[in-house]
C-alpha positions as CSV (number, residue, x, y, z in Angstrom):
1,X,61.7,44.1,28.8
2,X,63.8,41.2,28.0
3,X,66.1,41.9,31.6
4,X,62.4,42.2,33.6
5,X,61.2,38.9,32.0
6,X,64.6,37.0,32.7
7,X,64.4,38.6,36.4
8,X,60.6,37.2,37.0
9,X,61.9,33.7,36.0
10,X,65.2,33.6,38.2
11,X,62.2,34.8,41.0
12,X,59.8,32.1,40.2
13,X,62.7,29.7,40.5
14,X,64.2,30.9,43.5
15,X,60.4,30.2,44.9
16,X,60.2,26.8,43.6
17,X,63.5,25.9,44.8
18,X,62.1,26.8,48.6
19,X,58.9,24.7,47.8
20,X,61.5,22.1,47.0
21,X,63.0,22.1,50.6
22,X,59.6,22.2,52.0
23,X,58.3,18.8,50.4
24,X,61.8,16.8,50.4
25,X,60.5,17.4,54.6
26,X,58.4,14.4,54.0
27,X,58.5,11.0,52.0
28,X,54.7,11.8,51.4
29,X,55.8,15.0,49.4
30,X,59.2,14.0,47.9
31,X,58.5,13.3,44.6
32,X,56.5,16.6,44.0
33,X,59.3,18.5,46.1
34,X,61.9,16.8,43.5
35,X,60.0,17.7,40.7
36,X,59.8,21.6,41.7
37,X,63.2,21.6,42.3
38,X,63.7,20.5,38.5
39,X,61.3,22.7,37.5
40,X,62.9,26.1,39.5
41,X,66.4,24.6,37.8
42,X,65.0,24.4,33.7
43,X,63.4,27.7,34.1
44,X,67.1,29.1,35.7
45,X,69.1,27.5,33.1
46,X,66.3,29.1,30.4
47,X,66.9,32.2,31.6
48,X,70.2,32.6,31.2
49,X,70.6,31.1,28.2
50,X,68.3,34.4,26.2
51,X,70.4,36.8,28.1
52,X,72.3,39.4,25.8
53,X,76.0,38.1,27.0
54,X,75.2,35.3,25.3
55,X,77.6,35.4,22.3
56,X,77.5,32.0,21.1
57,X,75.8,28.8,21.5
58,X,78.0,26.3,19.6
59,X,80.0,25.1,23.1
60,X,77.1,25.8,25.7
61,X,75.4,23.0,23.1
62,X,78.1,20.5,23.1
63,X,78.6,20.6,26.9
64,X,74.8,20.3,27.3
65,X,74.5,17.0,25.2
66,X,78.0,16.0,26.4
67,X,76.5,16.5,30.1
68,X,73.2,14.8,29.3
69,X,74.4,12.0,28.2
70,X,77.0,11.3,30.9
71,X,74.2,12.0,33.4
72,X,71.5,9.7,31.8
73,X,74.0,6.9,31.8
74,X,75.1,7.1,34.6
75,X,71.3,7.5,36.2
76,X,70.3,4.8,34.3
77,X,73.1,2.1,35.3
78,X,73.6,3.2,38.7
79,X,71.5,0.7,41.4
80,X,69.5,2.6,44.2
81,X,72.3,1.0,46.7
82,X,74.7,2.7,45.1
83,X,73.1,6.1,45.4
84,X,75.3,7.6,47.7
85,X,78.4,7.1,45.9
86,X,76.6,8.7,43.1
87,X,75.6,11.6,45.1
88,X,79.4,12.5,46.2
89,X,80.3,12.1,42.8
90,X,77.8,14.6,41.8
91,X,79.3,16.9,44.6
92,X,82.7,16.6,43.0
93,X,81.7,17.8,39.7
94,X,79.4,20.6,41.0
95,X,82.0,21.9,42.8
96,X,84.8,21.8,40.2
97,X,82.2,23.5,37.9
98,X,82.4,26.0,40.7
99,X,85.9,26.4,41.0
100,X,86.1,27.3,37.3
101,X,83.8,29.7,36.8
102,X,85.5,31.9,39.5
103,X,88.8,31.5,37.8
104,X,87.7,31.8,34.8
105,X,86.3,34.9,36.1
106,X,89.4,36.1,38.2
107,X,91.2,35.5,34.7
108,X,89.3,38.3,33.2
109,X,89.9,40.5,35.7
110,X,93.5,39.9,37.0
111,X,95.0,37.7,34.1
112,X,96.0,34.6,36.3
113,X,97.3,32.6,33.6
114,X,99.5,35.1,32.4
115,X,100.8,36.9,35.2
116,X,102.1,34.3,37.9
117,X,104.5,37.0,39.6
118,X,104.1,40.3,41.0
119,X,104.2,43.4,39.0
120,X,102.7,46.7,39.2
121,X,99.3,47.2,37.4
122,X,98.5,49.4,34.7
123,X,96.1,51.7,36.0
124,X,92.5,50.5,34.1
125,X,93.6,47.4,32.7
126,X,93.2,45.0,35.6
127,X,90.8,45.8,38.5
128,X,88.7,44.1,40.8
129,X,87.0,46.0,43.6
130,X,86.7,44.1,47.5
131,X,83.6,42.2,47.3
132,X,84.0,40.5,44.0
133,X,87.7,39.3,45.1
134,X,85.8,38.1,48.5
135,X,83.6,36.5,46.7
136,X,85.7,34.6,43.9
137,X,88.2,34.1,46.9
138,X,85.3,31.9,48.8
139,X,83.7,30.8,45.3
140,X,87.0,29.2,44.3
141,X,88.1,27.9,47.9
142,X,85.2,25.9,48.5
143,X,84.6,24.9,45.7
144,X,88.1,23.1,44.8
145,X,87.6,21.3,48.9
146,X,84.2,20.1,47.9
147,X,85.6,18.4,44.4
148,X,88.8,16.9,45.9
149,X,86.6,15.8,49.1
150,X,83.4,14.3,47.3
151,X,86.6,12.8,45.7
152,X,87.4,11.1,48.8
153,X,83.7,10.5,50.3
154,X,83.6,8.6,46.3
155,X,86.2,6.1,47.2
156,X,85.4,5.5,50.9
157,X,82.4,4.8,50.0
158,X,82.9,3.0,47.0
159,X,85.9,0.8,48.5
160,X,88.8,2.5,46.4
161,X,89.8,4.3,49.5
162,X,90.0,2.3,53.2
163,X,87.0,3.5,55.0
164,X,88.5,3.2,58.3
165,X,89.9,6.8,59.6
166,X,93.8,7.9,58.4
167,X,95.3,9.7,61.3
168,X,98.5,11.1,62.3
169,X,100.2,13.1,65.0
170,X,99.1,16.8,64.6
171,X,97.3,16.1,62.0
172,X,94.6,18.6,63.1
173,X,96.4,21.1,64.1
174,X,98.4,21.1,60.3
175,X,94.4,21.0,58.9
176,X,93.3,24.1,61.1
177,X,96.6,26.2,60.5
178,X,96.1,25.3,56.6
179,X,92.5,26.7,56.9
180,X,93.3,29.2,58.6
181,X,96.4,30.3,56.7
182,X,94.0,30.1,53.4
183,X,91.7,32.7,54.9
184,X,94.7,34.9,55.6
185,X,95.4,35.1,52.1
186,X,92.3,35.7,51.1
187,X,92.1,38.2,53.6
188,X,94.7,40.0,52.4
189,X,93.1,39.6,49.0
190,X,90.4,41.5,49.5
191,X,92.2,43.9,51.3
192,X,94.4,44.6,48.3
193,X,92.4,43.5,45.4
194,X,94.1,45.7,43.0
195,X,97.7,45.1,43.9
196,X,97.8,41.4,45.7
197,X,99.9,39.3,43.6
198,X,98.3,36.3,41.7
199,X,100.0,33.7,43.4
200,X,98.5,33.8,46.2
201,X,94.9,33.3,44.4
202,X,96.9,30.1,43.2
203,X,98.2,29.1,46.4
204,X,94.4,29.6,47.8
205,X,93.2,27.1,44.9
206,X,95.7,24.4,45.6
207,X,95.0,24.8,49.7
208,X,91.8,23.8,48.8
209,X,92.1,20.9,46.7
210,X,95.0,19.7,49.3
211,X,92.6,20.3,52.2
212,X,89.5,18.2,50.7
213,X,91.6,15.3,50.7
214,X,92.8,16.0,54.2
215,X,89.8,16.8,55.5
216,X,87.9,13.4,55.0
217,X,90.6,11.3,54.9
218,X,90.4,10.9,58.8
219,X,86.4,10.6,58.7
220,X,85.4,7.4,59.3
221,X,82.8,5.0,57.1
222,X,80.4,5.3,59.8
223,X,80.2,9.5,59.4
224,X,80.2,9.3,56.0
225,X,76.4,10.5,56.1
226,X,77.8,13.3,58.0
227,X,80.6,14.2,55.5
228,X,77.8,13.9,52.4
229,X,75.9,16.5,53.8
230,X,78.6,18.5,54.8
231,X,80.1,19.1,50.8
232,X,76.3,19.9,49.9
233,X,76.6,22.8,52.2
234,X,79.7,23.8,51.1
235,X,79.0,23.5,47.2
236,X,76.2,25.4,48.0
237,X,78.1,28.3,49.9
238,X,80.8,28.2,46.5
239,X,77.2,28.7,44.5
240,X,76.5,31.5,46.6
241,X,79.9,33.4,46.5
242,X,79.4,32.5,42.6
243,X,76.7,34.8,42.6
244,X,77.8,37.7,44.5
245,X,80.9,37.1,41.9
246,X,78.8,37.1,38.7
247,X,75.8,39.6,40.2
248,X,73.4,36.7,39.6
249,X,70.3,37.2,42.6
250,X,69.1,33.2,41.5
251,X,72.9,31.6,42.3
252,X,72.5,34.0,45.8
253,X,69.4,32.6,46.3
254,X,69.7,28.9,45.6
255,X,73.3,29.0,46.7
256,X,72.3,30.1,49.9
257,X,69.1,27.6,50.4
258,X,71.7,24.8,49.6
259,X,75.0,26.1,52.0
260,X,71.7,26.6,54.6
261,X,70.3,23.1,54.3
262,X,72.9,20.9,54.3
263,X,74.7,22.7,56.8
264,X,71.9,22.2,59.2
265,X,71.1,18.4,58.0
266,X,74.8,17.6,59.1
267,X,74.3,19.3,62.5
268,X,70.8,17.3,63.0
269,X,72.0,14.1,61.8
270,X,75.4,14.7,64.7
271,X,72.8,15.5,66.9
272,X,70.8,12.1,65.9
273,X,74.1,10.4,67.0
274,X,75.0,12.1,70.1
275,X,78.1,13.6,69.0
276,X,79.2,17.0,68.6
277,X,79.3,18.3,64.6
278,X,83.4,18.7,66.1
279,X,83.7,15.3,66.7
280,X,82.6,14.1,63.5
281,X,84.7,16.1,61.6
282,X,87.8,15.8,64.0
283,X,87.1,12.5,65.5
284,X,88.2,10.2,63.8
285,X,85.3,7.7,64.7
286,X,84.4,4.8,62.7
287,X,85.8,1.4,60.7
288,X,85.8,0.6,57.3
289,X,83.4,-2.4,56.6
290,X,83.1,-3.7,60.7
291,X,85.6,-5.9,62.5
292,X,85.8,-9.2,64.0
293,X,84.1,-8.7,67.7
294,X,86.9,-7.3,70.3
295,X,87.8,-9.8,72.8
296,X,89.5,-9.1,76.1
297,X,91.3,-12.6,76.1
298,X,88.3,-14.6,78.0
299,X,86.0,-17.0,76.3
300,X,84.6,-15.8,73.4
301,X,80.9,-15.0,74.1
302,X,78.1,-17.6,73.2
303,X,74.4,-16.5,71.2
304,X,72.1,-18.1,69.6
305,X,72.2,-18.9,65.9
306,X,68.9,-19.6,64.1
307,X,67.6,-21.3,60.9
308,X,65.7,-19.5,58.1
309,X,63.0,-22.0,59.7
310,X,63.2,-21.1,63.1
311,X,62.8,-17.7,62.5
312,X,60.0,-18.1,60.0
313,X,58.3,-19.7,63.1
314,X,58.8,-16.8,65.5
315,X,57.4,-14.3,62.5
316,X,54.5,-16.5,61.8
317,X,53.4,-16.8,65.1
318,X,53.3,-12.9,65.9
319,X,50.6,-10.5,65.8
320,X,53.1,-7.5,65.5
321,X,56.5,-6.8,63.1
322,X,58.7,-4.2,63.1
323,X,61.7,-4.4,60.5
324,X,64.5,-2.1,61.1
325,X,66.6,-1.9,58.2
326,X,70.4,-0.9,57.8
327,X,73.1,-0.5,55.5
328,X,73.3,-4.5,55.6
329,X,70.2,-4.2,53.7
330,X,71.4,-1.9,50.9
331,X,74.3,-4.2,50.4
332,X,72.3,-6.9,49.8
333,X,69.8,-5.2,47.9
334,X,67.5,-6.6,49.8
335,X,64.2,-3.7,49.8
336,X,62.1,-5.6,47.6
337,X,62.7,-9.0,49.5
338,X,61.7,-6.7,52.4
339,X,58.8,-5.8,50.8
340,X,57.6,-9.0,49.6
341,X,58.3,-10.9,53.2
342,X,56.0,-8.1,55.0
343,X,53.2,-8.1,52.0
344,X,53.3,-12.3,53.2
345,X,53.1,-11.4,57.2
346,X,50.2,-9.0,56.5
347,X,48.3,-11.6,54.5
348,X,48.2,-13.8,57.3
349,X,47.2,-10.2,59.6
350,X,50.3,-9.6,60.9
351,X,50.7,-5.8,61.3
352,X,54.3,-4.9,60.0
353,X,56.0,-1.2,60.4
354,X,59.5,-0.4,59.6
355,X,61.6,1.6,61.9
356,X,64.1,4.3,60.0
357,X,67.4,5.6,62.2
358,X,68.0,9.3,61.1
359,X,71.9,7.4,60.5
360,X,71.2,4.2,59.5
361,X,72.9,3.7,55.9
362,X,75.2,5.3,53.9
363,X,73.5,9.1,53.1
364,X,70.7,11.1,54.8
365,X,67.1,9.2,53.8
366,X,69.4,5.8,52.4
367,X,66.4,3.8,54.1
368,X,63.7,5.3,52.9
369,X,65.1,5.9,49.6
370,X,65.5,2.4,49.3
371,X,62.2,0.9,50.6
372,X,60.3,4.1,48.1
373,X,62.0,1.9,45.3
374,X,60.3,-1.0,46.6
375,X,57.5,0.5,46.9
376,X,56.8,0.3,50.8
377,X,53.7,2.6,51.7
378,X,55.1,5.8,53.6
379,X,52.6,5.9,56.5
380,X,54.5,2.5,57.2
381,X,57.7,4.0,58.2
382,X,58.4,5.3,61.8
383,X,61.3,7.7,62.9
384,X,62.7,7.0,66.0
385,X,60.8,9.2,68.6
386,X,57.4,7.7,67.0
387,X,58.2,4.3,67.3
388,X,60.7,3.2,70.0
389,X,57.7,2.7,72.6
390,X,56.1,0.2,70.4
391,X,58.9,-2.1,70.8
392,X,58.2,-3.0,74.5
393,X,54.8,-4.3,73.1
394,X,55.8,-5.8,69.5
395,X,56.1,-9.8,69.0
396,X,59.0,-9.7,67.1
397,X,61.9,-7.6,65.6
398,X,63.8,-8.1,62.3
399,X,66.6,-6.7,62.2
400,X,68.2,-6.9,58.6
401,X,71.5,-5.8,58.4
402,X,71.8,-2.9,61.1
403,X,74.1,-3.0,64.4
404,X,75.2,0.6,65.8
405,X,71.7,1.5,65.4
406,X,70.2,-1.0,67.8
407,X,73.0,-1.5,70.5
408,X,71.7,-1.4,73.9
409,X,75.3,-0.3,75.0
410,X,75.0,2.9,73.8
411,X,72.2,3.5,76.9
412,X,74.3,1.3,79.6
413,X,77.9,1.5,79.1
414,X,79.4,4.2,79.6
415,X,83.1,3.6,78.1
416,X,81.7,2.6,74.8
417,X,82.4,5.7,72.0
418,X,78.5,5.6,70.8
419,X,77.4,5.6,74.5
420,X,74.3,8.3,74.8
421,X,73.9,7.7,70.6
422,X,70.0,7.5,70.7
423,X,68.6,4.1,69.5
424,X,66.1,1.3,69.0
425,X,64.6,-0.3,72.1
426,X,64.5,-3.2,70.1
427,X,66.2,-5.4,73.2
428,X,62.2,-5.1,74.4
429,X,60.6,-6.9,72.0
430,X,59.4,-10.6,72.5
431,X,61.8,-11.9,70.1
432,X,64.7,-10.5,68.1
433,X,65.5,-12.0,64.9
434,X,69.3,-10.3,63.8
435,X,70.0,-11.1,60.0
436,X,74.1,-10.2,59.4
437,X,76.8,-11.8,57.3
438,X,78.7,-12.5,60.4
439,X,79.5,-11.0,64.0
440,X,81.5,-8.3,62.9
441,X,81.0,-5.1,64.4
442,X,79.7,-2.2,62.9
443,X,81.3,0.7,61.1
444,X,81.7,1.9,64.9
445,X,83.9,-1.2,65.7
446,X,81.8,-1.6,69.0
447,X,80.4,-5.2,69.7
448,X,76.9,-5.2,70.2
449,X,75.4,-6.4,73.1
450,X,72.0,-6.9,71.6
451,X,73.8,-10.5,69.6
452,X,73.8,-12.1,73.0
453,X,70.5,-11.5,74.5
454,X,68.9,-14.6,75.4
455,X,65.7,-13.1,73.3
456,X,67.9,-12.5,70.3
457,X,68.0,-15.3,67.2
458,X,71.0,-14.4,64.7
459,X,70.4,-15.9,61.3
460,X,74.2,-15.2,59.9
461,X,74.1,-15.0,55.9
462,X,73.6,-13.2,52.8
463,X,70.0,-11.0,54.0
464,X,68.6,-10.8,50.9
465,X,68.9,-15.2,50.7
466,X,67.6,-15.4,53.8
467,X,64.2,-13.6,53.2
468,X,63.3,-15.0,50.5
469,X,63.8,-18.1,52.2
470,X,62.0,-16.7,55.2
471,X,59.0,-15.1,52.4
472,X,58.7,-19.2,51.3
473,X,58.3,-20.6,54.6
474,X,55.9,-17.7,55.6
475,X,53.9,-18.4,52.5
476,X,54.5,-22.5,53.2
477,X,53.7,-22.4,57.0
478,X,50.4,-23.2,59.2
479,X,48.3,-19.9,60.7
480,X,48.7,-18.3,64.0
């Protein structure tokens, strides 16, 4: 009775983690898809605590409270712009939690801290049959590359690390034949469960730790989206391979809907930027925080810098807004000014809608994660494909803090690495109002043709100063 009970609640979990997926599809269902998720995961964790191998509860208690607390602190501290870097810290965690439960489990079966060199088993005492070794082999692999590369997403991300690529001759080729040469041992692993000697079950653990770091360390700030994604689908595949280790159908499950997921997020958000899911991992693409414009040794370009008052007058004297918000914007923590400066156009009957770049920001969602917080209605934010028409017949554009994103050079110029990355028409719009700290380039370290557009205003400054001193002169200023 007690094994049928346990196995209806890993099945009503496995179900609410699906309905999970299905409403993080849309900002309208997020929260309730969140909330599932959590659900699925208390009813899991339940589960397995009333099951009979289960001896005692003194450290599973400890690590829960020690857990809890770390995670409520950190939750509670941590600001919505810093979200990301929380995420890949998560990742690291996850996956090291991975990485020792398989050998913890390989322990048991093979004694790995005991028995670093070869010998000849005694028959009984130590065996493992193909597809747990398989399985542990994968569990353990992944899972130490997902903690040593959320590792590095962590400090690119936070600063720690340069987020500008690290490169060096053959440096892909030493990545590949290190992958490669992983697999072999695992391959012959499995091929000789009983009998392979335990090094190479070490070696396969340190490959992967030494290959997390090498993998992202040449991935550039600007993919860094890319690379989050990519470490959910691979802690998910270690939480798959954990359950084909430990004969858990709710780990398969979940593990699976995870590896799944994030595996085809990274391939649509590639796709959102034009580039192969190859290039992004091999590239090399991308600065750390923007450059100083490129020049080619001629006169350095002219544009046409703006007050917070002459942009105030542009926004007061339109009948349509769109705000397209970047990373720029979570730097400055500027949602809620956001919020407050379009809540003061409407007043006056300006229609305002924010345009959201599948790219734009630091994770998947970083925009609309950020303007939830402020509490921006949903059915006011466009993807791409709904709204890059409406910019041909919109007053004015605020651009506050993004550049790759709305570069017209990616449709005209051919020689420029983001050429054919889809973007905002926002060079269409009556006016452009750009709000940046400076002319720096983007993570892409492209300059951006849109700057010096005779329709463009840039407003160079802290963003989050400048709407609120744009919100003042909005509330301050004469009607239409």
């Amino acid at each position: 009775m007690q094994d049928t009970l346990i196995s209806l609640a890993y099945l009503v979990s496995s179900v609410l983690f699906i309905l999970c997926l299905r409403g993080l599809s849309s900002p309208e269902q997020g929260r309730r898809g969140v909330f599932l998720g959590e659900l699925g995961m208390l009813i899991a964790v339940l589960a397995t605590l009333v099951k009979k191998e289960v001896i005692s509860y003194e450290w599973i208690v400890a690590g829960l409270l020690l857990g809890s607390l770390i995670g409520t602190s950190i939750s509670l501290k941590i600001p919505m712009t810093k979200m990301p870097e929380r995420i890949a810290f998560s990742h690291a965690f996850g996956g090291l939690a991975t990485a020792l439960v398989g050998i913890t489990e390989y322990h048991k079966l093979r004694g790995l801290f005991s028995e670093l060199v070869v010998h000849a088993p005694v028959a009984g005492e130590h065996t493992i049959n193909r597809l747990t070794m398989g399985a542990l082999g994968f569990e353990v692999f992944l899972g130490s590359l997902t903690f040593t590369g959320s590792i590095m997403a962590f400090g690119k991300l936070q600063g720690v690390i340069t987020g500008a690529p690290v490169t060096w001759k053959g440096q892909n080729a030493m990545n590949i034949g290190a992958f490669f040469g992983t697999i072999a041992l695992l391959v012959y692993q499995v091929a000789f469960p009983e009998s392979a000697p335990t090094w190479m079950f070490v070696v396969m653990c340190a490959s992967g730790l030494t290959l997390g770091v090498l993998a992202v360390l040449p991935i550039g700030g600007a993919d860094m989206p890319v690379v989050i994604s990519l470490l959910n689908s691979y802690a998910g595949l270690a939480a798959c391979a954990t359950g084909f280790a430990l004969k858990s159908n709710v780990l398969i499950i979940s593990g699976a809907l995870d590896g799944s997921s994030g595996f085809l997020l990274s391939m649509m958000m590639s796709k959102a930027m034009n580039r192969s899911f190859a290039n992004v991992v091999f590239g090399a693409f991308g600065t750390a925080e923007g450059t100083a414009a490129p020049s080619a040794g001629g006169p350095a370009k002219s544009f046409n810098e703006a007050t917070i008052e002459d942009a105030a007058a542009v926004l007061t004297a339109s009948q349509t807004v769109i705000v397209v918000p970047g990373y720029g914007m979570a730097v400055s923590q500027a949602q809620h000014a956001v919020r407050d400066l379009a809540a003061a156009l409407e007043k006056r009957g300006t229609e305002v809608k924010y345009a959201i770049h599948p790219v734009a920001g630091r994770m998947p969602g970083h925009m609309n994660v950020l303007l939830a917080e402020a509490n921006v209605p949903y059915d006011s934010l466009y993807d791409l494909d709904m709204i890059n028409d409406d910019f041909a017949r919109t007053d004015a554009v605020l651009v506050v803090g993004a550049n790759d994103v709305v570069n017209p050079g990616a449709k005209t110029d051919t020689a420029s690495p983001i050429y054919g990355m889809p973007v905002f028409n926002v060079e269409q719009a009556r006016s452009v109002i750009v709000l940046k700290r400076s002319m720096n380039t983007g993570f892409s370290g492209v300059e951006n043709e849109l700057f010096f557009l005779s329709n463009t205003m840039m407003v160079l400054g802290d963003a989050k100063k400048t709407i609120l001193g744009l919100v003042n002169e909005v509330k301050g200023g004469g009607g239409h």
